[in-house]
C-alpha positions as YAML, in Angstrom:
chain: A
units: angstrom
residues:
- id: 1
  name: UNK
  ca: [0.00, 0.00, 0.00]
- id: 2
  name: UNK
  ca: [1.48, 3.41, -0.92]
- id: 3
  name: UNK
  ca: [1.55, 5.95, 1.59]
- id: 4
  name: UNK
  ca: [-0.52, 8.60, 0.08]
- id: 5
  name: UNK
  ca: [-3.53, 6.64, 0.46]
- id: 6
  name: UNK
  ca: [-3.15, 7.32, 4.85]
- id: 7
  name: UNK
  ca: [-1.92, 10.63, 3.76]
- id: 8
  name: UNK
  ca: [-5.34, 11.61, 1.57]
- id: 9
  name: UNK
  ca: [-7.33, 9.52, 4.24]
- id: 10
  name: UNK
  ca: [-5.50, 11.60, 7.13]
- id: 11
  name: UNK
  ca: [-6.56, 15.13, 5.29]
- id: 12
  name: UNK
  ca: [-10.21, 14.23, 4.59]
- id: 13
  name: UNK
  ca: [-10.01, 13.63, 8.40]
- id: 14
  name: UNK
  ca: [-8.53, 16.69, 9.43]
- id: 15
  name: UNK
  ca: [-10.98, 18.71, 6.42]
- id: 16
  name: UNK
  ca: [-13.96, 16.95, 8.21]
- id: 17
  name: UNK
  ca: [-12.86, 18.87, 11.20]
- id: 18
  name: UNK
  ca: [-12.08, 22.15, 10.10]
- id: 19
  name: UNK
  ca: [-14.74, 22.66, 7.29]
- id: 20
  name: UNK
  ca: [-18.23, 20.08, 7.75]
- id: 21
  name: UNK
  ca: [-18.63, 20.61, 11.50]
- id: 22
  name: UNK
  ca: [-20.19, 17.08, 12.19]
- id: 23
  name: UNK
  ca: [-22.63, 17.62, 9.04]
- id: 24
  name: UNK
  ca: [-22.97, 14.48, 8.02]
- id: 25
  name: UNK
  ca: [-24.00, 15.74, 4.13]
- id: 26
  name: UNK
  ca: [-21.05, 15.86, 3.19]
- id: 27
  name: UNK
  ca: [-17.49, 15.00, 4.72]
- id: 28
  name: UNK
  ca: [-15.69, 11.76, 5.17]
- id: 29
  name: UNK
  ca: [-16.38, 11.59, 8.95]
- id: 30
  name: UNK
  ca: [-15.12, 7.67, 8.67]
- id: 31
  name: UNK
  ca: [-11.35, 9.35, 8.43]
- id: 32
  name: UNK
  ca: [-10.38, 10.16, 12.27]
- id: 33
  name: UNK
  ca: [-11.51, 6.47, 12.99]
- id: 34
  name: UNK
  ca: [-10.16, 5.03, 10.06]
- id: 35
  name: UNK
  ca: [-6.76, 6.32, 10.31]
- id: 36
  name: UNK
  ca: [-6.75, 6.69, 14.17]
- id: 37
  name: UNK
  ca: [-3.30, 8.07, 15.80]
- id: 38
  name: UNK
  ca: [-1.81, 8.29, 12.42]
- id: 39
  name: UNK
  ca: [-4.12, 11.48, 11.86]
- id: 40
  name: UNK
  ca: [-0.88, 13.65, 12.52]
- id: 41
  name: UNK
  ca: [1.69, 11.54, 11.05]
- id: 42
  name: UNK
  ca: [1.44, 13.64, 7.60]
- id: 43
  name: UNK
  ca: [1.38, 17.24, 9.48]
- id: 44
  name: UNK
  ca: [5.01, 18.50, 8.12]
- id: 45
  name: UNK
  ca: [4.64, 17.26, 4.65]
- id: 46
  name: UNK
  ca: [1.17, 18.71, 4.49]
- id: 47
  name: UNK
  ca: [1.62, 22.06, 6.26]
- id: 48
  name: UNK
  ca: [5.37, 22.43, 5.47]
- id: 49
  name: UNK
  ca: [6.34, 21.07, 2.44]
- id: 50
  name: UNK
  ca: [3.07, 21.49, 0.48]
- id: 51
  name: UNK
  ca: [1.48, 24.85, -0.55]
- id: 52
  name: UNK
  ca: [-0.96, 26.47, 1.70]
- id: 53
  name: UNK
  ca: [-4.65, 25.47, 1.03]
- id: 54
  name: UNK
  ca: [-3.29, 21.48, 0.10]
- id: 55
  name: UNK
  ca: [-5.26, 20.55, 2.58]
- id: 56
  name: UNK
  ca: [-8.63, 21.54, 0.87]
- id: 57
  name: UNK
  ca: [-7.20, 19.22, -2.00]
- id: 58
  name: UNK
  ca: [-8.47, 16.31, -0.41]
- id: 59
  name: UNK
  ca: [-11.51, 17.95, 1.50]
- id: 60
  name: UNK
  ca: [-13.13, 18.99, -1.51]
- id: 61
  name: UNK
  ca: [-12.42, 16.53, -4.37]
- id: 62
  name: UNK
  ca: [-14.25, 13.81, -1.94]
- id: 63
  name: UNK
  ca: [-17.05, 16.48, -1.96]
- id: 64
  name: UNK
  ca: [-17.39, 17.07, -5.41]
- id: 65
  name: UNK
  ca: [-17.97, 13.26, -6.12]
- id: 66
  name: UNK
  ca: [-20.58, 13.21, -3.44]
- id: 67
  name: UNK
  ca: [-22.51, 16.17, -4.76]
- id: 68
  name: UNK
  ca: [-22.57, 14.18, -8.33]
- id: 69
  name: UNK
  ca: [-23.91, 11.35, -6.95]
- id: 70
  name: UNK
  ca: [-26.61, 12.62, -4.63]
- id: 71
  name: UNK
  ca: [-28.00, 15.22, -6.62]
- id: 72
  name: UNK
  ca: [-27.97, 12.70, -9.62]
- id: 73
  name: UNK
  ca: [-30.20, 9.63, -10.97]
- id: 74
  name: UNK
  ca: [-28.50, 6.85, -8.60]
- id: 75
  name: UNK
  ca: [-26.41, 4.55, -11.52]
- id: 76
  name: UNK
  ca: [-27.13, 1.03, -10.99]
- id: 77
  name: UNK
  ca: [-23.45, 1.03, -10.84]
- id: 78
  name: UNK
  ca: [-20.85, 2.96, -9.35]
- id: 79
  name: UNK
  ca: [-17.08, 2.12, -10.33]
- id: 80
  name: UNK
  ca: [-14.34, 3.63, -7.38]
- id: 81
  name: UNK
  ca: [-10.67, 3.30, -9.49]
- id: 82
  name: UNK
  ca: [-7.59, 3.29, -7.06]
- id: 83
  name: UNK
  ca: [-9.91, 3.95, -4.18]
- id: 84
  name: UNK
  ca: [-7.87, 3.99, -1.30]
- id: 85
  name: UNK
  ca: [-9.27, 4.48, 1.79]
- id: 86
  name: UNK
  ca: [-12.49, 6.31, 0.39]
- id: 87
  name: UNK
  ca: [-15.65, 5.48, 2.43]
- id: 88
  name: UNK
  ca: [-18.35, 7.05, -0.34]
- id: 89
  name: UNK
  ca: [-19.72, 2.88, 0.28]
- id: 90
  name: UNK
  ca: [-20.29, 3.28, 4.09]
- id: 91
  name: UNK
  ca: [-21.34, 6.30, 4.34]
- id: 92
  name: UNK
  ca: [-24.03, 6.03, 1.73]
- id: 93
  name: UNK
  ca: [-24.65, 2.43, 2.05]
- id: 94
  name: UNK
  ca: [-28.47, 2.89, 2.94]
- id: 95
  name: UNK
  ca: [-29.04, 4.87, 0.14]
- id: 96
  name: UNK
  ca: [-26.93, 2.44, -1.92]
- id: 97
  name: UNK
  ca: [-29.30, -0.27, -0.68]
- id: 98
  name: UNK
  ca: [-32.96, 1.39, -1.39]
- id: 99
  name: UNK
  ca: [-31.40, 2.29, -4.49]
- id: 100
  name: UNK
  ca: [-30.00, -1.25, -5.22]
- id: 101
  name: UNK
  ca: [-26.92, 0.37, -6.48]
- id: 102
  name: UNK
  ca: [-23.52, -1.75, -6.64]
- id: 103
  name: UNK
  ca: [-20.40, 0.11, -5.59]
- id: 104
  name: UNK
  ca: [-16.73, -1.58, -6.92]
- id: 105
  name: UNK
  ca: [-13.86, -0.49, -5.18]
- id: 106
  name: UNK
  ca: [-10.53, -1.18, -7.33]
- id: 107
  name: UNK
  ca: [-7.03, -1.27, -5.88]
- id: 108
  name: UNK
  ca: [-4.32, -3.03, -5.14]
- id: 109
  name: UNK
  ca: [-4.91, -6.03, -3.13]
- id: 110
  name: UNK
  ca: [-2.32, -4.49, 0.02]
- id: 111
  name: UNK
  ca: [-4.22, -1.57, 0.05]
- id: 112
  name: UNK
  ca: [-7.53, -3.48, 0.18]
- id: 113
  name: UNK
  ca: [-6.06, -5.55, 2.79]
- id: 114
  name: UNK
  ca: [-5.51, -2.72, 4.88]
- id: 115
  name: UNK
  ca: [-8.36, -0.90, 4.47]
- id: 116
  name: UNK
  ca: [-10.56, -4.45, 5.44]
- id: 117
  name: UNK
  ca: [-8.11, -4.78, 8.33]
- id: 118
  name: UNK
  ca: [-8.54, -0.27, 9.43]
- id: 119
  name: UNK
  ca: [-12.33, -0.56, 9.09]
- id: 120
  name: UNK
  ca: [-13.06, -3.89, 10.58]
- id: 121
  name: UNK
  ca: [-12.74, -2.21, 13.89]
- id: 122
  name: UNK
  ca: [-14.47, 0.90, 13.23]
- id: 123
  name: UNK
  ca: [-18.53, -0.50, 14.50]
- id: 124
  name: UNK
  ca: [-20.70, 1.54, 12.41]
- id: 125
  name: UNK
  ca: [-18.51, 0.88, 9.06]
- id: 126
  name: UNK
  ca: [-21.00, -0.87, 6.72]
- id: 127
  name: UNK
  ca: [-19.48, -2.17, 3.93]
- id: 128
  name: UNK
  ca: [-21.97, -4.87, 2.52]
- id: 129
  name: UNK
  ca: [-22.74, -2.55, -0.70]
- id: 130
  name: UNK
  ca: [-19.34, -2.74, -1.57]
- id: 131
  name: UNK
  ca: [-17.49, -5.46, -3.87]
- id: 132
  name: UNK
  ca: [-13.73, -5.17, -3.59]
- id: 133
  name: UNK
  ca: [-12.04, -5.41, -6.98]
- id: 134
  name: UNK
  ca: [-8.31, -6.67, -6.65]
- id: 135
  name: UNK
  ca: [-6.10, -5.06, -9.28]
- id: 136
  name: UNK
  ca: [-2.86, -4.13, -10.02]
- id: 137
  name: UNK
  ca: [-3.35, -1.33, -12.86]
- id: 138
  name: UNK
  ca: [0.68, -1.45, -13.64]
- id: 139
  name: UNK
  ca: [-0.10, -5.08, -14.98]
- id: 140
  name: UNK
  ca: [-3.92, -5.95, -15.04]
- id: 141
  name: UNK
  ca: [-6.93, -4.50, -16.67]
- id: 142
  name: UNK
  ca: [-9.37, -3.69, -14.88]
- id: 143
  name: UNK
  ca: [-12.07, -4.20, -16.92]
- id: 144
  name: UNK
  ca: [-11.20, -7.49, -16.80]
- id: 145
  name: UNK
  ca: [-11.00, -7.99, -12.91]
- id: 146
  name: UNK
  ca: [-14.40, -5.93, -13.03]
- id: 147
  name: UNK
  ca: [-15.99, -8.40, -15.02]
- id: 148
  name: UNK
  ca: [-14.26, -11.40, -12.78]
- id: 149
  name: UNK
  ca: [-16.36, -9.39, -9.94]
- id: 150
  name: UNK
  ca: [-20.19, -9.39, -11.43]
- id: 151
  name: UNK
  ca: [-19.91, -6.10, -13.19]
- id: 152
  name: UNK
  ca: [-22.34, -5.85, -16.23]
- id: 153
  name: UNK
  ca: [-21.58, -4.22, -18.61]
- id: 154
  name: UNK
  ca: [-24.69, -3.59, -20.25]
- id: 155
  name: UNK
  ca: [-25.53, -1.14, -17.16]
- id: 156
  name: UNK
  ca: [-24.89, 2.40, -17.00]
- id: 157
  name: UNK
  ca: [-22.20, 3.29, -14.56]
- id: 158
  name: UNK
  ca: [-20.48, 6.17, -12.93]
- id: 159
  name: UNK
  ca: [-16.50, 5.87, -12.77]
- id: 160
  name: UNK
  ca: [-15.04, 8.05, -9.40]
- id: 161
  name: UNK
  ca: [-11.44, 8.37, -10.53]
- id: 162
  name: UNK
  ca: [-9.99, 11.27, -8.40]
- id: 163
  name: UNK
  ca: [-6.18, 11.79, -7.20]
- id: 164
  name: UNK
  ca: [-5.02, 9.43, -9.12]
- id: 165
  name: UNK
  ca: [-4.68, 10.86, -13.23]
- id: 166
  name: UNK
  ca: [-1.39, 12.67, -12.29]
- id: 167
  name: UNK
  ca: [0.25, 9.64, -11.00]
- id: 168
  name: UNK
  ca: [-0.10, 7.31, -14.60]
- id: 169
  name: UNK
  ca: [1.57, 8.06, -17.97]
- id: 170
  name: UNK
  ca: [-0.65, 9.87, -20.63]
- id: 171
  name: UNK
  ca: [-1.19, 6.84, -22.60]
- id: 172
  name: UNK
  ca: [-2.89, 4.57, -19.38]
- id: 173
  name: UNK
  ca: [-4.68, 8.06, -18.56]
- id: 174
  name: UNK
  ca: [-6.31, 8.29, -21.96]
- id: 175
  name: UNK
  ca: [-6.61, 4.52, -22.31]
- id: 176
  name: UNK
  ca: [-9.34, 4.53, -18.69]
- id: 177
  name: UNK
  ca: [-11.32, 7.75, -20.77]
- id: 178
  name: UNK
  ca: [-11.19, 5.51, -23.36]
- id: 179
  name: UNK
  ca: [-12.42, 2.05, -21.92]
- id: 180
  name: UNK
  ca: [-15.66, 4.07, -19.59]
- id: 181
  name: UNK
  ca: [-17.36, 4.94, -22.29]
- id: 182
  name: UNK
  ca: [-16.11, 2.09, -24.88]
- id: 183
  name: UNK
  ca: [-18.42, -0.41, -22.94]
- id: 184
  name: UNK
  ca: [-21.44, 1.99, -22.39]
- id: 185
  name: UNK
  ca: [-21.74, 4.87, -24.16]
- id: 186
  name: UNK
  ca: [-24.04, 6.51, -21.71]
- id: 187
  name: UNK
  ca: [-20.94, 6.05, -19.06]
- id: 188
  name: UNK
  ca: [-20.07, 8.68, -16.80]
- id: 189
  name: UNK
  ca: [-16.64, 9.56, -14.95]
- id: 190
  name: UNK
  ca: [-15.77, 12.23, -12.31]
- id: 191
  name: UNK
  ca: [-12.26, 13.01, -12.40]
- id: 192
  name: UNK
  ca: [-9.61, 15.67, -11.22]
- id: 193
  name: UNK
  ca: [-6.65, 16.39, -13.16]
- id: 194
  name: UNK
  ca: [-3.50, 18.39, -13.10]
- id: 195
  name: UNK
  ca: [-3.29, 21.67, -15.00]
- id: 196
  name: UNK
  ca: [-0.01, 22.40, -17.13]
- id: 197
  name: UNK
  ca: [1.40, 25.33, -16.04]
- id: 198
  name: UNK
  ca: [3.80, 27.26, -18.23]
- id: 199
  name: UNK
  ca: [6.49, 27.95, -15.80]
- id: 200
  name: UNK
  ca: [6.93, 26.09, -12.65]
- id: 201
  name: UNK
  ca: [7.85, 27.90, -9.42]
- id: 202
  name: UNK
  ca: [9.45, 26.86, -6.24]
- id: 203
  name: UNK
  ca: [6.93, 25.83, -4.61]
- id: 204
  name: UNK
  ca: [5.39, 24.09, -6.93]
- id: 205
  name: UNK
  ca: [8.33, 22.33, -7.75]
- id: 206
  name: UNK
  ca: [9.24, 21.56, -4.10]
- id: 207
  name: UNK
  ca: [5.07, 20.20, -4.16]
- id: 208
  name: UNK
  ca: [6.35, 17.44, -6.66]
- id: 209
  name: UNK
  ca: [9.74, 16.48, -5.66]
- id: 210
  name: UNK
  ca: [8.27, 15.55, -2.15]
- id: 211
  name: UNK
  ca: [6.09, 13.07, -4.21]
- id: 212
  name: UNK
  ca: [8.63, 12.34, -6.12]
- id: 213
  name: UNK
  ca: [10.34, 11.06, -2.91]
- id: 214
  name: UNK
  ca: [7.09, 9.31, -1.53]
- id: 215
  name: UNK
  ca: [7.35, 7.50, -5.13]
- id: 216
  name: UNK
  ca: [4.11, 9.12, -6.56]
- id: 217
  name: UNK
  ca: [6.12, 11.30, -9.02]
- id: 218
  name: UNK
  ca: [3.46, 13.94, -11.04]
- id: 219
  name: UNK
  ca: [3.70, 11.76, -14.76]
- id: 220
  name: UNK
  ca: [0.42, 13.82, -16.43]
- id: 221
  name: UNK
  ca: [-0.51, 16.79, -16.91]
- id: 222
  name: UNK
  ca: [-3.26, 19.01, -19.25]
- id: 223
  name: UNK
  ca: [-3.26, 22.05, -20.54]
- id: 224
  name: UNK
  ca: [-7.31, 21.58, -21.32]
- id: 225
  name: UNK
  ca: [-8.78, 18.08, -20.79]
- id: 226
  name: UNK
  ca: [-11.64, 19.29, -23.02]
- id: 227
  name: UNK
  ca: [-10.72, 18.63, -26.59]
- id: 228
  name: UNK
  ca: [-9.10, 15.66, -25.32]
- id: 229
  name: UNK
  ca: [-12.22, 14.11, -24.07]
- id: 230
  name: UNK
  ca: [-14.54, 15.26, -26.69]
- id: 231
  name: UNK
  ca: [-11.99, 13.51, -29.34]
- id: 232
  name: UNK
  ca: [-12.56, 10.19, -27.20]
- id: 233
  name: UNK
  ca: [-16.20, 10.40, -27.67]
- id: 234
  name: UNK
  ca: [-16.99, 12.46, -24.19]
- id: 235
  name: UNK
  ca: [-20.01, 14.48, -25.47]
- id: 236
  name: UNK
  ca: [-20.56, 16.54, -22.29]
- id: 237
  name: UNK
  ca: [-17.16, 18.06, -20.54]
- id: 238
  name: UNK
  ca: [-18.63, 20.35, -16.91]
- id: 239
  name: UNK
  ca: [-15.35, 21.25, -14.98]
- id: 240
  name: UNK
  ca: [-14.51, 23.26, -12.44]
- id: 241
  name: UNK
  ca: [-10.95, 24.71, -10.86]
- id: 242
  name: UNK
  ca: [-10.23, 23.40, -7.47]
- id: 243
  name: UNK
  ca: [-9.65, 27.13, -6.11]
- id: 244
  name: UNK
  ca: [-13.14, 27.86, -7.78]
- id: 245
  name: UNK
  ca: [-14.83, 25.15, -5.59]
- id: 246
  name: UNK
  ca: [-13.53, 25.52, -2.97]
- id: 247
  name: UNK
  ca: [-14.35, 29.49, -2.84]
- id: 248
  name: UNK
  ca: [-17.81, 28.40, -3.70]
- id: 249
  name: UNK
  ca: [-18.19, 26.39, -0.48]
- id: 250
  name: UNK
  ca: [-16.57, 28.07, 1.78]
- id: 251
  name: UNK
  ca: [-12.63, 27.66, 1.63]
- id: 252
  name: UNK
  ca: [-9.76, 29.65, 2.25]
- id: 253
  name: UNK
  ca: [-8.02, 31.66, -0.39]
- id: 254
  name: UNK
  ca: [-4.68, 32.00, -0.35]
- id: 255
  name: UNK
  ca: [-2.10, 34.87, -2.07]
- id: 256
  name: UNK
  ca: [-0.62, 33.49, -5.32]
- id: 257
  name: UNK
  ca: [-2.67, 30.38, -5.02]
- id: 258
  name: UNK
  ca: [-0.79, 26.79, -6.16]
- id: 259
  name: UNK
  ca: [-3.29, 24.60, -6.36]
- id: 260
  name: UNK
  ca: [-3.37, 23.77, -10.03]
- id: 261
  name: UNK
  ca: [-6.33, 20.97, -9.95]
- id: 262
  name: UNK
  ca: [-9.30, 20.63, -11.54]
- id: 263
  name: UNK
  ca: [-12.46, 18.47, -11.08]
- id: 264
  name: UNK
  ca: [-14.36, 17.19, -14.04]
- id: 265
  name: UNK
  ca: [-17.92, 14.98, -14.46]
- id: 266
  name: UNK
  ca: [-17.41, 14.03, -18.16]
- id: 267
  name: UNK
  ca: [-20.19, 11.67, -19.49]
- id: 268
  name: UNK
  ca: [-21.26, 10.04, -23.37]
- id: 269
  name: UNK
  ca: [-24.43, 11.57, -23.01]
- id: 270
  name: UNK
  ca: [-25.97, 14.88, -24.05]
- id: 271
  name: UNK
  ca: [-27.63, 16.59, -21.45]
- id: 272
  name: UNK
  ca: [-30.48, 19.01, -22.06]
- id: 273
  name: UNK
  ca: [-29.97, 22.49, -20.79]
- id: 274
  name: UNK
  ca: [-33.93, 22.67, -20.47]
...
């Protein structure tokens, strides 16, 4: 299991705190028990070696998934890729049940088996809407280990892929755009990417070598994701700049802002404006 998956688990923990207030809407308030007395372990790489407002990274991108899928038709299927230690299946698992909606979690099988092993003592944890999807993307397909798993792919589905684009070369990146919707066109996915800035400053630079070190190196980056998608067959493109969100709900804004992300619900439908 790779480190940043405690790390992004540790944030959304320390977000809930600072930003939801015990809302229960919206905010992964499975983190702090998840993650436990490791909640501090990332402090100095978060707060010190990262660029002010990093924090809200994690906050928000679990937000804007969860805003997609409540406010949305409920997919019959919902596809997590590389999904750490998100917890979208517990804490919507009622709703997941009256909706008879399947969630797939894909990962590595050590960070699965660390996640089972985190939640299994956290009581109110319900993960029986949940099928865990073992896969190695470096070697495996994962449609294949999805269909191994009872996915149908005659369904409509909804692919969460966030904090994870960045990390894979540009051809496996535009080969997952390219598989959602190959199956169904009428797939959806909700994605965050990394924008290609022209010139690179310290701290930015600084951001990447410390991933670089945690062996997460930055491998992918866009200058606009839009003509990129629409060429794949992506017929609707709605994105939004992290900074944008989070001044829209409520974050802090910081001088000479760094944080060069942006979230995206791309799907092979039209929708109607009406």
């Amino acid at each position: 299991m790779k480190d940043t998956s405690l790390l992004t688990a540790a944030c959304r923990a320390k977000f809930c705190a600072l930003y939801v207030n015990g809302d229960e809407k919206f905010g992964d308030y499975f983190a702090t028990a998840i993650v436990g007395d490791r909640i501090d372990a990332f402090d100095d790489i978060i707060f010190n070696k990262f660029p002010p407002g990093t924090l809200d990274v994690f906050g928000f991108r679990s937000q804007f998934t969860d805003e997609y899928i409540l406010k949305g038709d409920f997919p019959s299927q919902i596809v997590i890729l590389g999904a750490g230690m998100d917890t979208l299946g517990a804490r919507y698992a009622e709703i997941f049940r009256n909706k008879q909606t399947k969630l797939f979690e894909v990962d590595l099988p050590s960070t699965q088996q660390t996640k089972k092993q985190l939640v299994s003592s956290v009581e109110t944890y319900d993960d029986a809407a949940i099928t865990y999807v073992e896969c190695d993307f470096t070697s495996q397909d994962f449609m294949d280990c999805l269909a191994k798993n009872g996915f149908n792919f005659q369904s409509q589905s909804t692919f969460i892929w966030m904090g994870v684009s960045y990390y894979l070369p540009l051809e496996t990146v535009l080969e997952i755009f390219k598989k959602v919707i190959d199956i169904n066109p009428h797939n959806e996915i909700l994605f965050d990417y990394a924008i290609d800035v022209l010139h690179k400053d310290e701290g930015i630079m600084k951001s990447e070598q410390v991933l670089k070190d945690m062996k997460e190196p930055i491998m992918c980056k866009f200058a606009d994701i839009t003509p990129v998608l629409a060429a794949i067959g992506y017929k609707m493109v709605d994105e939004i700049s992290l900074f944008a969100y989070a001044l829209k709900n409520g974050g802090a804004v910081y001088p000479n802002d760094k944080r060069y992300l942006r979230f995206v619900h791309a799907s092979g439908r039209q929708y109607s404006k009406n």
